[in-house]
N, C-alpha and C positions, 0 to 999 in steps of 0.2 A: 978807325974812322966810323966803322957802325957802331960803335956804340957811342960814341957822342951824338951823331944823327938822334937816336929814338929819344937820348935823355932830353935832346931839344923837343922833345913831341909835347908839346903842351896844347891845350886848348885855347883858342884864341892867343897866342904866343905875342903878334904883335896886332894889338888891338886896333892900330889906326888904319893899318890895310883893311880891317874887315870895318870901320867908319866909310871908307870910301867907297870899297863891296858893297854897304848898305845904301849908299846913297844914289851911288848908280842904279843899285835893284828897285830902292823905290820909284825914280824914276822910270824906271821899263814898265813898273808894276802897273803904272798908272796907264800906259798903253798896252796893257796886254802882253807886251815881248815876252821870249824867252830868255833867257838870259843863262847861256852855257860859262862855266869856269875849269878850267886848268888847275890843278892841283900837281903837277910835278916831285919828284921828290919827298911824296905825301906819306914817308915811312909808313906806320902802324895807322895813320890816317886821322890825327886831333885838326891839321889842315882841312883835311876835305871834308870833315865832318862841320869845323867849324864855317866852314864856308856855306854849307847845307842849310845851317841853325841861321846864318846871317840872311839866307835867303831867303827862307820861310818866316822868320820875323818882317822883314820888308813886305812881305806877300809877294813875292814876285815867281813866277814860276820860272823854273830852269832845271837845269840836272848839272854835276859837279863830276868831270873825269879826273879819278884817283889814279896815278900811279908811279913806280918807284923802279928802281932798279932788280932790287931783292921778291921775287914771288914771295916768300912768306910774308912780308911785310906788306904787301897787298892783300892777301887774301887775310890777316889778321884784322888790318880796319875793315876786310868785307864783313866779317864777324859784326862787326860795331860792338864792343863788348869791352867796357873799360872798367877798370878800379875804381870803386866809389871815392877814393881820395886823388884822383885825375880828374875827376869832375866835380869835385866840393866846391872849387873855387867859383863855379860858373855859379854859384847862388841856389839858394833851394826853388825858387818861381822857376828860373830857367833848366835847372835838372829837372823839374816835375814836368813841364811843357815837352822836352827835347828827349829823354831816356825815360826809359821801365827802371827805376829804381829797386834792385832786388837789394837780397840782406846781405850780400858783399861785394856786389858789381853794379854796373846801372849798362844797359841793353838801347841803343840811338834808336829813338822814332825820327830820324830821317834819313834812315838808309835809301829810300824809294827814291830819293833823290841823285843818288848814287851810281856811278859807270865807271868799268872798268875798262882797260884798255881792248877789250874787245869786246866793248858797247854791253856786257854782263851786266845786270843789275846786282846792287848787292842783297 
């Protein structure tokens, strides 16, 4: 069973949840809110991350609690640190905006947005 979990770890896996994440967030954006999200189940963290990416596009501020059952799988997406072909798909605008693109990983610029189950920043 964990190993089908992570292989589901895609970025933005289903794009239309994160359509209505953004539309809510623009929304709030436009009053100031914060706008806190649940991430459950967020294995290695392409969820919680993607949830981050959708909310700093919206402009809307908020913070994203990541977590899972498995501690290494948490503290992996605290890392933010993924294979540059788990993030190819996301386009090169959006990987240049969202990650440190290095020569064989790309590194989340929106970890700050990040919490763990005991309010940790990542």
């Amino acid at each position: 069973m964990t190993e089908s979990r992570d292989q589901d770890a895609v970025f933005f896996r289903c794009e239309h949840h994160f359509a209505q994440l953004a539309a809510k967030a623009r929304a709030l954006a436009d009053r100031r809110d914060v706008l806190k999200v649940w991430c459950c189940a967020s294995a290695t963290g392409e969820d919680a991350y993607s949830a981050a990416i959708t909310l700093r596009e919206a402009g809307c501020a908020g913070e994203v609690l990541a977590t899972d059952a498995r501690a290494e799988a948490v503290a992996a997406g605290r890392r933010g640190i993924y294979a540059l072909s788990a993030v190819a798909h996301l386009g090169e605008e959006r990987m240049r905006r969202h990650f440190f693109v290095r020569e064989s990983d790309a590194a989340s610029r929106v970890a700050d947005l990040l919490v763990g189950p005991g309010g940790e920043r990542a």
